[in-house]
C-alpha positions in Angstrom: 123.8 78.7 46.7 122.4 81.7 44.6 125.4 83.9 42.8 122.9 87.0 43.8 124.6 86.3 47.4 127.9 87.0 46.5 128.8 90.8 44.5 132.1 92.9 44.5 132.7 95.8 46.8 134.8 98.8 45.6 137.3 99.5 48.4 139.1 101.9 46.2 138.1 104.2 43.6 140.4 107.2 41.0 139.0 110.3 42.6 140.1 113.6 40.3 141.3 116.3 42.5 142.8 119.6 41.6 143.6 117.9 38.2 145.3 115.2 39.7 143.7 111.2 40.2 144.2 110.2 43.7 143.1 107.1 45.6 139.8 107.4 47.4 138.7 104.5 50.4 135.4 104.2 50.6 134.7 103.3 54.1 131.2 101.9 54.1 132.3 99.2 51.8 135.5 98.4 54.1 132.8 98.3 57.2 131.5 95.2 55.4 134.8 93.0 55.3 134.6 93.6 59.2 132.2 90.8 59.3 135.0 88.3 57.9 135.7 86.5 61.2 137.8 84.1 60.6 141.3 83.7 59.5 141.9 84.8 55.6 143.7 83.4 52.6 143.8 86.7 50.1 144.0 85.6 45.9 145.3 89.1 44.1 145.5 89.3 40.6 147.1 92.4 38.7 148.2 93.0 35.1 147.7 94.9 32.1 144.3 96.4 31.2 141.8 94.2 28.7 143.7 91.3 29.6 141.2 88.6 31.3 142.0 89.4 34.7 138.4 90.0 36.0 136.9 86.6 33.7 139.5 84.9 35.4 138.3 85.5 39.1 135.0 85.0 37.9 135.1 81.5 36.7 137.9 80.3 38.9 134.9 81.3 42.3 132.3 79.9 40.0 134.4 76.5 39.6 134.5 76.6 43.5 131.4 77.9 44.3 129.0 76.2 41.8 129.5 75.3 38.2 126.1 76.0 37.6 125.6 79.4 37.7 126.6 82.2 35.6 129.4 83.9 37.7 130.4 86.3 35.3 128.8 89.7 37.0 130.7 89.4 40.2 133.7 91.1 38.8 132.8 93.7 36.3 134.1 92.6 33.0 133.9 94.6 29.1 133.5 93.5 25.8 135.1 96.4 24.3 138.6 98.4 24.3 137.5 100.8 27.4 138.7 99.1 31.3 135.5 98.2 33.1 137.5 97.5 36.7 138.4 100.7 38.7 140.6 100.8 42.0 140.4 97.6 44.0 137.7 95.7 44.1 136.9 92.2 46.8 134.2 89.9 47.2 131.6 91.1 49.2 131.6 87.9 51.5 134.4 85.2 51.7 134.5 81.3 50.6 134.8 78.8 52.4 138.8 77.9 52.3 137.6 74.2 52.4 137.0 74.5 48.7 140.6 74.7 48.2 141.5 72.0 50.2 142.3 74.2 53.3 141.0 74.4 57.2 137.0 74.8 57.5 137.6 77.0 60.3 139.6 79.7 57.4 138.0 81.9 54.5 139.0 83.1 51.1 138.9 86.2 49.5 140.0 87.4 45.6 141.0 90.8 45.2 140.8 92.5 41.7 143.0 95.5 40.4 142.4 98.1 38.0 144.6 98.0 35.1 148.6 98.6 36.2 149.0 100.8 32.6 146.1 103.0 33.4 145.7 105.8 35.8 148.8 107.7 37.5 152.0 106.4 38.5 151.2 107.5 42.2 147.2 105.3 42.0 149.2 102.5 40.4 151.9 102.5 43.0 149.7 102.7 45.6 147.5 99.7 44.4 150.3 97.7 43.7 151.5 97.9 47.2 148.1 97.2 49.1 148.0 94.0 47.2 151.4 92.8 47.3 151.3 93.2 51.1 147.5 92.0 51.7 147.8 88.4 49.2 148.9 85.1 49.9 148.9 85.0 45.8 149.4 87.3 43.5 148.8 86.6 40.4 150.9 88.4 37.8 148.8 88.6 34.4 150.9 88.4 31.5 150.0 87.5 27.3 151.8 85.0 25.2 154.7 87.5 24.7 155.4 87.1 27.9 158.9 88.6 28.4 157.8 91.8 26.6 154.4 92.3 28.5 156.6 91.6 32.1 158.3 94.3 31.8 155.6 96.8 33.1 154.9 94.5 36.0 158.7 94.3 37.1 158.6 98.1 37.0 155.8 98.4 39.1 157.3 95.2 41.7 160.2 97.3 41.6 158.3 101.0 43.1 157.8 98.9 46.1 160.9 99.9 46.8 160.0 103.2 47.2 156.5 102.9 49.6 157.2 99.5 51.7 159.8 98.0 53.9 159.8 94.4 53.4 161.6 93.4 56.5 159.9 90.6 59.2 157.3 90.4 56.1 156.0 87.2 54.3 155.6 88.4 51.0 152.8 87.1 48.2 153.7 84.0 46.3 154.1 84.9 42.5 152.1 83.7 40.0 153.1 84.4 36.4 150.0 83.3 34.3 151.1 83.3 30.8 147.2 83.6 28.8 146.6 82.2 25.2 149.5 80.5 25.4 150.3 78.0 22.5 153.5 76.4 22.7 153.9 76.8 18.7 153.2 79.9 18.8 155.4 80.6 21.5 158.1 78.2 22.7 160.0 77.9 25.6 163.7 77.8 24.7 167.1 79.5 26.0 170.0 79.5 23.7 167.4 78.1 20.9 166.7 75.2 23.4 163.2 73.7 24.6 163.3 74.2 28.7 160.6 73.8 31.7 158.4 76.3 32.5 160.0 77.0 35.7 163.5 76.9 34.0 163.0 79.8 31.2 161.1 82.1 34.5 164.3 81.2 36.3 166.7 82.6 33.4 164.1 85.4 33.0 164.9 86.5 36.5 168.3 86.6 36.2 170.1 89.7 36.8 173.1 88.7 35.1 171.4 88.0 31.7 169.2 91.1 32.1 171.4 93.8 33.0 169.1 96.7 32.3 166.5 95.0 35.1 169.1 94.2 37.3 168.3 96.4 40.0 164.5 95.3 40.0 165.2 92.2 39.3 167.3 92.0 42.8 164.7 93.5 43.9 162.1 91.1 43.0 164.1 88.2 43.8 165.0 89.2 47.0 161.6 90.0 48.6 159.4 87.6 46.2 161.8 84.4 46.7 158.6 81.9 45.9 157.5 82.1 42.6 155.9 80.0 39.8 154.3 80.0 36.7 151.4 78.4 34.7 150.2 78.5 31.4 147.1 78.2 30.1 145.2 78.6 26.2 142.1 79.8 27.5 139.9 81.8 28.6 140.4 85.0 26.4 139.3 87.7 27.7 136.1 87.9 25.8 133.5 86.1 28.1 131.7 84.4 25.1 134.5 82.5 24.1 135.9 81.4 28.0 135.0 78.4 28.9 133.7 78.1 32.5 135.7 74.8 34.5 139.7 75.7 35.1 140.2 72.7 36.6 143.7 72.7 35.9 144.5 76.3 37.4 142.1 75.7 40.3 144.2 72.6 41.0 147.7 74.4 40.4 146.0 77.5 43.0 145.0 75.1 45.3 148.7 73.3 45.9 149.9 76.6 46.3 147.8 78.0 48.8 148.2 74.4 50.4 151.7 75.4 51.3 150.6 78.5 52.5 149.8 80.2 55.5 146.8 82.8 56.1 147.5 86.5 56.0 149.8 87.1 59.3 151.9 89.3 61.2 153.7 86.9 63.4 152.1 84.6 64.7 148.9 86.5 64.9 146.3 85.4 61.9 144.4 88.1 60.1 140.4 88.8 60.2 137.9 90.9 58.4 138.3 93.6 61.1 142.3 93.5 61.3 142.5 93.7 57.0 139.7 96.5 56.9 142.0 98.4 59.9 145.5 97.9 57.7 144.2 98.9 54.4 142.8 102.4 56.0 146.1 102.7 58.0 147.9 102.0 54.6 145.8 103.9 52.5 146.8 107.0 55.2 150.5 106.7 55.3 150.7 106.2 50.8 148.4 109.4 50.9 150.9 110.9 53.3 153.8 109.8 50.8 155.3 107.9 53.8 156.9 104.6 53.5 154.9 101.6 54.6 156.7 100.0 57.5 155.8 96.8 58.2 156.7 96.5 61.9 154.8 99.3 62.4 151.6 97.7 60.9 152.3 94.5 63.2 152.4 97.1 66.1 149.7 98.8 64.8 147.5 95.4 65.0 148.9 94.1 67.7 148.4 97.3 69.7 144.9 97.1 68.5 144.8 93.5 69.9 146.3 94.2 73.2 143.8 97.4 73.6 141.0 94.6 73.7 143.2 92.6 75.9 144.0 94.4 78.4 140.7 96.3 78.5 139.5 92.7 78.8 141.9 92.0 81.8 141.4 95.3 83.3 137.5 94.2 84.0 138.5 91.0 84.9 140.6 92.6 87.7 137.6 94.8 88.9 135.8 91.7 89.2 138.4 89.8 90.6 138.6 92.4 93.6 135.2 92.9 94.0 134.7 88.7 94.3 137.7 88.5 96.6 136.6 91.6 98.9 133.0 90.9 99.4 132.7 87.5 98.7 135.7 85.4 100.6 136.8 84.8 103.8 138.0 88.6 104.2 133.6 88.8 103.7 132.5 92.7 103.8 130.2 92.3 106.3 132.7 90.8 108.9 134.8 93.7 108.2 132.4 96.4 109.1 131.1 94.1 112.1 132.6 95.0 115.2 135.2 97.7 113.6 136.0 101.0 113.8 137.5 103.5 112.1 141.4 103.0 114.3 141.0 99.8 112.1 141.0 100.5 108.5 144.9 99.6 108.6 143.7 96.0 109.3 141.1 96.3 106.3 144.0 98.2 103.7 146.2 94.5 104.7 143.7 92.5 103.7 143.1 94.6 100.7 146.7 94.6 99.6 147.1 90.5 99.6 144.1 89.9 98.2 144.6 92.9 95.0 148.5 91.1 95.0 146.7 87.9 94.6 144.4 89.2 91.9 147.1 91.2 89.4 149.2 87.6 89.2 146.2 85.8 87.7 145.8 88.6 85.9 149.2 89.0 84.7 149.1 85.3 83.5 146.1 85.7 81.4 147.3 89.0 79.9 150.3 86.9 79.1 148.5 83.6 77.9 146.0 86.4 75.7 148.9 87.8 74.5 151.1 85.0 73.4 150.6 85.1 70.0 151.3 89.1 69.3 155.2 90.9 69.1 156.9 89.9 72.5 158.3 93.0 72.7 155.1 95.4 72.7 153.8 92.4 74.8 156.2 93.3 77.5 156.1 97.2 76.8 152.1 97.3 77.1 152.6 95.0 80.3 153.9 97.6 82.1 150.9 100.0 80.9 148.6 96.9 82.2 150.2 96.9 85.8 150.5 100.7 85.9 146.7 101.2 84.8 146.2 98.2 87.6 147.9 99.8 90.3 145.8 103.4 89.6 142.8 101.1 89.5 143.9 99.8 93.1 144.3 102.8 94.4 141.0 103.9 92.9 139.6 101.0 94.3 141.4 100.9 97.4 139.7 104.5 98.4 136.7 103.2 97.4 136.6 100.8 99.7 138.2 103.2 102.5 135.1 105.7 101.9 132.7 102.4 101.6 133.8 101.1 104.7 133.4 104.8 106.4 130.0 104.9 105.1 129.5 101.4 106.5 130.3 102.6 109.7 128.4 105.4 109.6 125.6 103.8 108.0 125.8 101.3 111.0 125.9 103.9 113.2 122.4 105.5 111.7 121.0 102.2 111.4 121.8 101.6 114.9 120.7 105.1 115.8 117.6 104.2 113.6 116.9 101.0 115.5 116.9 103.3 119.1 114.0 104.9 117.3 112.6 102.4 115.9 112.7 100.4 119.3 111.1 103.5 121.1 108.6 104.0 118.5 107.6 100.1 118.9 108.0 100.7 122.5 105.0 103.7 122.6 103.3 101.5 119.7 103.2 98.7 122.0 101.6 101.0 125.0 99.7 102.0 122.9 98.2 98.8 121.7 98.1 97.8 125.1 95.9 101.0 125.8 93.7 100.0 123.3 93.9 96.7 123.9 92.6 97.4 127.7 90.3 99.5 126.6 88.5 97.0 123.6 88.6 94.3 126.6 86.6 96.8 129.0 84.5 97.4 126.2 84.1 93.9 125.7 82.9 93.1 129.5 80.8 95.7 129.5 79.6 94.5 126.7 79.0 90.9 128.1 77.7 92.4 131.4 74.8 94.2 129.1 74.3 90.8 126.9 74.4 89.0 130.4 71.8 91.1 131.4 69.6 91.0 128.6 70.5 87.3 128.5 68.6 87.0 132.0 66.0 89.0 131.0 65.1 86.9 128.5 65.4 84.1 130.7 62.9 85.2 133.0 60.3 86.3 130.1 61.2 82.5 128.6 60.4 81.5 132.4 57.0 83.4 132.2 56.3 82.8 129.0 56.7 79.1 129.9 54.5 79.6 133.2 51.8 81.1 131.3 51.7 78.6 128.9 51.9 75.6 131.5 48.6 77.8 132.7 47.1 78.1 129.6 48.0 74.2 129.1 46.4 73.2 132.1 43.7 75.3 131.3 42.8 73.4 127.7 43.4 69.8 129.2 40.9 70.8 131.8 38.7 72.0 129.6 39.1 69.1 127.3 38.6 66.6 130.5 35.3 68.6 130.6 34.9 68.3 127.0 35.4 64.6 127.3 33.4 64.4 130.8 30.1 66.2 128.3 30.9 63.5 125.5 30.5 60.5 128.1 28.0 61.6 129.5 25.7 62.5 126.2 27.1 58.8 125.2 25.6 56.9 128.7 22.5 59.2 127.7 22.5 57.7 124.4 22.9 54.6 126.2 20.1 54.3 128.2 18.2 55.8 125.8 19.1 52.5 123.6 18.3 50.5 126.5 15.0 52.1 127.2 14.0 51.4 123.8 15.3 47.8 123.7 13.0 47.4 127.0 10.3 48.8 125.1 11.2 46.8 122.4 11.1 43.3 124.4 7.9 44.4 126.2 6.5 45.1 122.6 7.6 41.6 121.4 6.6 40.0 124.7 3.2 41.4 123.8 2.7 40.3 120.9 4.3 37.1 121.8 1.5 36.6 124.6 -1.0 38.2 122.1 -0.2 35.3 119.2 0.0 32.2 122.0 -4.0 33.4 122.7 -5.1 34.1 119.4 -5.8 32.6 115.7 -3.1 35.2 113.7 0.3 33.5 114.0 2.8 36.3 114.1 6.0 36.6 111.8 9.1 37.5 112.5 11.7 40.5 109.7 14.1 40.6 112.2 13.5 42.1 115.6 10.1 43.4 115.1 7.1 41.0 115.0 4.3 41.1 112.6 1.1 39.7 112.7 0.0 38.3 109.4 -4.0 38.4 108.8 -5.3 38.7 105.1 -2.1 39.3 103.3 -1.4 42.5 105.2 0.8 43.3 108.1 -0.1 44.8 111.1 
């Protein structure tokens, strides 16, 4: 975790007006602890001026946060005689309360104050009172001499007198921190005798043995009842010579806090956005010089809580109704089917059971909600939740009336609608059927002129086919004659061969006779005969 996450916020500042230093809030910073959303524990620290108080916020959330990292710029600090820290300043994001040993689902937040011996009496009355009623710890920051440098503080405890009325209030835990304590320097005795710690603040509170404090000291003692007080050497207030782990205080805090609750009014925990709300609300009533009441700031929150509530409830009514009306048995659309207007009486009966139904549901949620805030407003802003209810109902109820009137006179224009509509389809359909009539005449005709061309073409095919058996006819005649010319040029071919094979044999025969009678003997190449004489061939 980087420390540049984490840097103070200024939620009040000394403004100078007309010569005079008043508080000023400055809201955009307040805006920002809205964001806190869960329940807060609150660690205030005031004192004297140039006394550690800012180093000790510093490395008490560095020993928490990491012990690592330099902490020392979250809280302005000096290193010479002028007051760095001005107003009221707070972390600009809380810690995690788990590092104290508390609830992960609660957060932590420091709050530093300017110097109680600086500014105005007015400034330092007014910061003294924001802290005192916004810590679960406040820290009172004393030195060694620690009955002399109370004294201011007591004073200051005591003005709360003046601006806030403690009653129904769980005031801060005190914390005296005695700083650079030594015990030789500064024992702990009464009547010259070594005591606890918690023994010599018990006989410093005293009335009786302080008599000039004993008002304040009442005071104190009567609205501060839980107190305690630690000691501790170091850290001085210069930064260079503070060491950086507290463990001891950080452990004493811790079992405080421990026994602590978070910021409350009741039994209602604080947030970022109920703190942010109280502090301007506070801020208005010190400016106004008017004493801070604290029942009124628990009905101030609380109101602000119920607001949400019962805005909350009021929509969950106007759904409730409109589930119920339209979307159960009593169904919308079997109210409006078969009714008239004679019957709206019917229609405001089931209304009226089922919005009876509805505001008990949401009277036990309101209540259930509401539980945890002042059962006194609870039941005053009841009565506000049923009235606004009831003008609701009737708001609701007349909607319904007019709805249902315009139903029925929607049903009787849809129905009026549907006559047309019905007549319109009726002429749409003679229409067609006109058409339709006419597209089928068109269409016989059509076939009576494709029938016709049809049979035309069937008697062309015919004498198309007739000419062709013609002209068929025709060519195997003329090929019979073709043929008839070729066999007959063959059996002339024929008895041609014959006449020259007769011709032939009568040649050989010849020759045959002519060789019998005569001295040449002929010889035969084949079919033709020679006669031989002399080496030469006749």
């Amino acid at each position: 975790m980087n420390n540049s996450e984490f840097c103070s916020l200024n939620i009040f500042e000394e403004n100078v007006l007309n010569g005079k230093k008043t508080l000023k809030l400055k809201k955009t910073n307040l805006k920002q602890i809205q964001s806190f959303t869960k329940p807060l524990f609150s660690v205030g620290i005031i004192g004297s001026a140039r006394k550690g108080k800012s180093t000790l916020l510093n490395h008490t959330i560095g020993h928490l946060i990491d012990e690592k990292i330099d902490y020392n710029n979250l809280f302005p600090m000096g290193n010479n005689s002028q007051s760095v820290t001005s107003g009221m300043l707070i972390l600009n994001k809380p810690i995690s309360a788990q590092k104290m040993g508390l609830s992960s689902s609660q957060d932590l937040m420091f709050l530093d104050v300017q110097g109680t011996d600086l500014g105005e009496e007015n400034t330092t009355r007014q910061l003294v009172t924001i802290a005192s009623l916004f810590s679960s710890v406040l820290i009172i920051n004393v030195d060694k001499n620690f009955k002399n440098s109370t004294l201011d503080l007591i004073k200051n405890l005591a003005l709360l007198k003046e601006t806030l009325n403690f009653s129904d209030l769980k005031s801060p835990h005190l914390l005296f921190l005695i700083r650079n304590y030594s015990k030789y320097e500064c024992a702990m005795t009464i009547n010259r005798k070594p005591v606890s710690k918690e023994e010599y603040l018990k006989d410093w509170m005293d009335p009786e043995k302080h008599p000039k404090f004993a008002d304040d000291l009442k005071f104190i003692n009567k609205h501060f009842p839980r107190r305690s007080i630690f000691t501790m050497k170091k850290p001085k207030t210069n930064p260079k010579l503070a060491f950086k782990k507290l463990p001891d205080f950080v452990n004493f805090l811790k079992n405080i806090l421990n026994n602590l609750s978070p910021l409350s009014f009741g039994k209602m925990q604080l947030k970022g956005n109920d703190f942010a709300s109280l502090i301007e609300k506070c801020h208005t009533d010190l400016k106004k010089k008017k004493m801070i009441q604290v029942l009124d700031l628990a009905s101030f929150i609380a109101n602000k809580h119920l607001d949400g509530i019962i805005e909350k409830c009021l929509q969950d009514y106007k759904n409730l109704l409109k589930v119920d009306c339209f979307h159960n048995r009593y169904n919308w659309k079997r109210w409006v089917k078969g009714l008239n207007l004679s019957q709206i009486e019917r229609l405001n009966r089931n209304y009226n059971s089922i919005d009876r139904k509805s505001q008990s549901k949401i009277i036990i949620k309101y209540q259930k909600d509401a539980s945890i805030l002042m059962p006194t407003l609870v039941r005053e802003r009841l009565s506000d939740l049923k009235n606004q209810m009831k003008q609701k109902s009737k708001i609701y109820q007349k909607k319904i009336k007019q709805n249902y009137k315009n139903q029925v006179e929607k049903k009787k224009r849809e129905e009026q609608e549907e006559r047309i509509q019905l007549e319109r389809e009726r002429l749409r359909k003679i229409e067609q059927e006109r058409i339709r009539r006419q597209k089928e005449l068109e269409k016989e005709r059509k076939r009576e002129r494709e029938r016709k061309k049809k049979l035309k073409k069937q008697q062309e095919e015919q004498e198309r086919q007739e000419r062709e058996r013609e002209r068929l006819k025709e060519e195997q005649r003329r090929i019979e004659r073709e043929r008839e010319r070729v066999r007959e040029r063959e059996r002339e071919r024929q008895r041609q061969r014959e006449r020259e094979e007769e011709e032939e044999r009568e040649t050989r025969n010849a020759l045959i006779h002519l060789y019998l009678n005569s001295y040449r003997r002929p010889r035969y190449y084949g079919r033709r005969v020679y006669i031989v004489r002399r080496g030469f061939f006749f």
